[in-house]
LOTIKOL-682630 format. One record per residue: x, y, z of N, C-alpha, C in turn. Coordinates in pm, whole numbers, padded with zeros to 5 digits, always signed. Layout:
% LOTIKOL-682630
XYZXYZXYZ;...
% end
This chain:
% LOTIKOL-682630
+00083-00119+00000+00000+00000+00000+00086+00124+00000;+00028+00257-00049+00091+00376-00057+00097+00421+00086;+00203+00461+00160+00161+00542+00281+00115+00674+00277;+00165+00768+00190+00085+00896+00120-00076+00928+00117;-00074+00758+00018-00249+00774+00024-00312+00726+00181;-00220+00733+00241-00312+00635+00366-00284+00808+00454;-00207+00894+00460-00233+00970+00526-00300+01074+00472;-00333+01080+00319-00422+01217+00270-00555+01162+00343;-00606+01019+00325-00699+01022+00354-00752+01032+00508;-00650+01029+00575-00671+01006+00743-00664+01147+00771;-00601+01258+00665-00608+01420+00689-00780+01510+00672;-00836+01419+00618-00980+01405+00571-01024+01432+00735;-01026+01371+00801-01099+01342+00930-01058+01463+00994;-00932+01478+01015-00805+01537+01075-00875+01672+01099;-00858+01761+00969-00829+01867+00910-00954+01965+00949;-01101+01904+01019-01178+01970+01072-01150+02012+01221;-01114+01867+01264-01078+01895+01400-00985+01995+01474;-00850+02003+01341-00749+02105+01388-00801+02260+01334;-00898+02258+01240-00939+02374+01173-01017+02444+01338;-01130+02380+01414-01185+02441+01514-01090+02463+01617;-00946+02374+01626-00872+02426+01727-00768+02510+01721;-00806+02569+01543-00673+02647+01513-00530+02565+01550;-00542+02501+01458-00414+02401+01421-00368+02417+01291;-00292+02452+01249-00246+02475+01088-00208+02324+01072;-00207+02281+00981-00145+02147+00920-00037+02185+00838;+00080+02135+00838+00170+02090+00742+00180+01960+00689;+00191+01928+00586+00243+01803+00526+00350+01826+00377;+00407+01735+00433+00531+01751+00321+00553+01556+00311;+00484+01513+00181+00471+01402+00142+00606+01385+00050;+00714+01284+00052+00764+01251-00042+00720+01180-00152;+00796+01222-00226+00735+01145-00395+00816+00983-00405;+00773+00904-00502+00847+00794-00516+00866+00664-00408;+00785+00719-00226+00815+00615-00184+00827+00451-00227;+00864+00367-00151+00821+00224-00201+00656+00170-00116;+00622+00107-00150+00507+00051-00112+00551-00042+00059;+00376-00048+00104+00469-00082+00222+00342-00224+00225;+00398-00329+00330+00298-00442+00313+00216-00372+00440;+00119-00381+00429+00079-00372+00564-00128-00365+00586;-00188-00324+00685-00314-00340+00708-00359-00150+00689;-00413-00114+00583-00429+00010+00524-00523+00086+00624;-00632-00017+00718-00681+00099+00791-00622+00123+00948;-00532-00017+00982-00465-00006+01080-00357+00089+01086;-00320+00133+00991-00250+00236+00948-00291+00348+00927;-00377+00429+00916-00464+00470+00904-00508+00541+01087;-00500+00410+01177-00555+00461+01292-00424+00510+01373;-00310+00461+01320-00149+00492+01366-00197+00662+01353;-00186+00733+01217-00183+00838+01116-00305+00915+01243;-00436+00842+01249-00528+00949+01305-00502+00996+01474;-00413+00875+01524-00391+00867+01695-00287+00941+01688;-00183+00943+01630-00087+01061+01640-00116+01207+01594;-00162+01203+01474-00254+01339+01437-00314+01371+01562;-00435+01319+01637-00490+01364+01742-00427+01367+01835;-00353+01297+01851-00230+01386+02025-00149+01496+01966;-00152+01512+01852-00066+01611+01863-00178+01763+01892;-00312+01748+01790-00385+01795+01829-00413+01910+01979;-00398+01758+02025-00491+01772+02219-00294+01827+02241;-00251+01824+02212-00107+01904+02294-00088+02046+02273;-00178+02104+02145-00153+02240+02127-00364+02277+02159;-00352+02331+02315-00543+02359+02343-00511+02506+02293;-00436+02582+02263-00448+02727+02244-00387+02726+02061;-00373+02610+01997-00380+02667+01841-00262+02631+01850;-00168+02594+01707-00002+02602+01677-00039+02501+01554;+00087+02444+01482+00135+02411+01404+00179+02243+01409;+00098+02173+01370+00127+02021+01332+00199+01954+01175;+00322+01914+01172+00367+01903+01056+00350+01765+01039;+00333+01678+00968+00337+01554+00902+00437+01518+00800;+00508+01447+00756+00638+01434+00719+00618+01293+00693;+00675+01226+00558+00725+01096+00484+00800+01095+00377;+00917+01005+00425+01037+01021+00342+01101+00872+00368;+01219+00869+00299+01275+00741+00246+01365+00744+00408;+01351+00681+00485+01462+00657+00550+01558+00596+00604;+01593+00494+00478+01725+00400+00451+01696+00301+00320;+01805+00253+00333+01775+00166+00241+01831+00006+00289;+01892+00003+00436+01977-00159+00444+01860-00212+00568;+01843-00337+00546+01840-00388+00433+01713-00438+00341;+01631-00341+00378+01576-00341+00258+01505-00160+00277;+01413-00108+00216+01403-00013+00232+01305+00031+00317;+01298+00165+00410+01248+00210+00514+01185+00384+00482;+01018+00339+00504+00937+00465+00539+00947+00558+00630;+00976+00625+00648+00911+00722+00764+00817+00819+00797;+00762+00839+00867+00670+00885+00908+00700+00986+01015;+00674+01162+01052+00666+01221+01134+00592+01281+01127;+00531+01260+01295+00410+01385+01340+00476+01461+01412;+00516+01618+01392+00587+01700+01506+00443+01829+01530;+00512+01837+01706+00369+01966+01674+00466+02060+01818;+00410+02125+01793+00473+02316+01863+00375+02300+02007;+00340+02179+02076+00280+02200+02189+00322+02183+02299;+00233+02161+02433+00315+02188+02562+00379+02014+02558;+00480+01962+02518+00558+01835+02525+00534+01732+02622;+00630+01626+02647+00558+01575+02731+00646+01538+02861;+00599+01567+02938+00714+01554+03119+00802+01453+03083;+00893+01456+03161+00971+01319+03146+00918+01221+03223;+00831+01216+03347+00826+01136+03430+00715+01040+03352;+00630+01134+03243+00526+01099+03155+00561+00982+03050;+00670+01000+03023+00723+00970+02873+00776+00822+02890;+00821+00771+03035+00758+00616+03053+00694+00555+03026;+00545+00595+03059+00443+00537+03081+00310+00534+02929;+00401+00654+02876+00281+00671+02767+00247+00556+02670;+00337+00440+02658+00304+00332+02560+00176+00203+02655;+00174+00234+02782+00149+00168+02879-00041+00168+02825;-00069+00061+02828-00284+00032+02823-00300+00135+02956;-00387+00148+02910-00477+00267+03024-00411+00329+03082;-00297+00383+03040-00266+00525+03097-00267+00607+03032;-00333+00768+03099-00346+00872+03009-00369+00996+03074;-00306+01121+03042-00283+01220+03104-00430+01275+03075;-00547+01262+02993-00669+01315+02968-00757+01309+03018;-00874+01422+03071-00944+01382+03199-01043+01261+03109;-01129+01261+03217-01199+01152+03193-01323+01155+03028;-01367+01076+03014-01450+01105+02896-01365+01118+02743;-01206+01138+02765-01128+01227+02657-01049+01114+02618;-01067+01050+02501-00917+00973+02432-00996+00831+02474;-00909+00701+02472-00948+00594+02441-00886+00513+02589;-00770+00585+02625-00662+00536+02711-00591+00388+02636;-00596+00360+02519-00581+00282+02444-00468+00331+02341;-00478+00490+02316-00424+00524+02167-00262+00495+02139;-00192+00568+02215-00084+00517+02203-00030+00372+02259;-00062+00306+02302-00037+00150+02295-00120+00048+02183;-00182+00099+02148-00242+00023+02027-00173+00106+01874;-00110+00207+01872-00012+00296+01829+00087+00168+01831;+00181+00176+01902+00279+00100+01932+00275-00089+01861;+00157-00129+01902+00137-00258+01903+00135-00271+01708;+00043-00164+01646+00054-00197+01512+00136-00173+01466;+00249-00031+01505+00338-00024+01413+00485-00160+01478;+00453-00233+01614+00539-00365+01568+00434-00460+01494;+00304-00472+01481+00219-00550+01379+00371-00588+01218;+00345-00484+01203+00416-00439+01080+00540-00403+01047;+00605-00544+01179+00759-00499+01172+00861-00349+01166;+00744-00302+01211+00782-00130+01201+00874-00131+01342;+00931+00045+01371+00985+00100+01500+00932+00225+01500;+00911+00263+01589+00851+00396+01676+00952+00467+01771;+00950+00587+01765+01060+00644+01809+00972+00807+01873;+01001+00868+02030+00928+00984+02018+01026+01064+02122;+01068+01223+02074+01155+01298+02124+01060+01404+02177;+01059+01458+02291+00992+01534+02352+01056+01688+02427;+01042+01774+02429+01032+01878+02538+00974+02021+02511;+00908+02095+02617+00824+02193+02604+00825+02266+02469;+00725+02240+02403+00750+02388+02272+00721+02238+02120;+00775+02126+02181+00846+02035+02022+00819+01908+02083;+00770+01823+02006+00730+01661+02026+00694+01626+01861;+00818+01548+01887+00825+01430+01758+00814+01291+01781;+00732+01204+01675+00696+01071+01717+00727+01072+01572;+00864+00931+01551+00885+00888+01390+00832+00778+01405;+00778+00741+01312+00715+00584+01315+00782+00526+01179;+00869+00442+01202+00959+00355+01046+00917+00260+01005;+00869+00177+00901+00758+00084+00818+00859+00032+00699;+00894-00116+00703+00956-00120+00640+00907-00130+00482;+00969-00058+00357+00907-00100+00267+00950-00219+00145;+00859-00218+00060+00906-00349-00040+01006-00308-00114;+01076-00370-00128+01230-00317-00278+01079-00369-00373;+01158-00220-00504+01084-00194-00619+01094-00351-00667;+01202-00426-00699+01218-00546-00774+01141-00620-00785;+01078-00639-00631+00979-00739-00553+00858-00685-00605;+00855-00529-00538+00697-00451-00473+00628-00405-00614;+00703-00388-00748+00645-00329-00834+00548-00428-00925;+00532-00570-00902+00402-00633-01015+00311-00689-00887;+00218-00644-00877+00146-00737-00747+00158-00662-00657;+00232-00507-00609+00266-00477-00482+00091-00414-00439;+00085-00508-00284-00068-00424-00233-00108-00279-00248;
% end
């Protein structure tokens, strides 16, 4: 599957939600990725759970960028994926626990207490790695997906 097309369409959902919270969107899609094997709407809910925390991290408005690019090639080739956003980051004492089932800094009623560990669980589904750098102002979460070499991925690729 395209990861491109899996995040224009998950920006669909997105793009109202950050519009009422005064969220600008960035995306800067690379061209040419390789195809990636994987479950298109489980991917999809990776794309919408990080979109939405980044969301809920800026309550007074800022800037969410989205980002996919080639990032390697050994040994075979690698997607990436970044959600960065300009909000209040996340504690350190926090940044333990956040992959953890039912934990969640959101009052009650808010989020799934699920998102980022079911985050986590698909992108190892998919032999992927997850990676997230944090502090006040800047929070980045890369998520890496490995993709098909053209040789393979180009007759038949999902």
């Amino acid at each position: 599957m395209d990861v491109n097309e899996a995040i224009e369409q998950a920006l669909v959902l997105i793009q109202p939600q950050a519009k009422m919270r005064r969220v600008q969107i960035t995306v800067a899609l690379a061209g040419g990725l390789p195809p990636i094997l994987g479950n298109r709407s489980q991917l999809e809910q990776v794309i919408m759970n990080l979109a939405k925390n980044g969301l809920d991290a800026m309550p007074n408005g800022g800037t969410l960028s989205i980002i996919s690019e080639l990032a390697g090639q050994t040994p075979h080739p690698w997607v990436s994926l970044k959600f960065a956003d300009d909000g209040t980051g996340i504690p350190e004492a926090v940044m333990k626990k956040i992959f953890d089932p039912f934990f969640t800094t959101k009052p009650i009623g808010q989020g799934t207490v699920l998102g980022l560990s079911l985050v986590s669980e698909i992108v190892n589904k998919h032999a992927g790695e997850m990676s997230v750098d944090s502090r006040p102002g800047r929070t980045l979460f890369t998520v890496n997906l490995p993709g098909i070499p053209r040789e393979t991925g180009s007759a038949g690729s999902p």
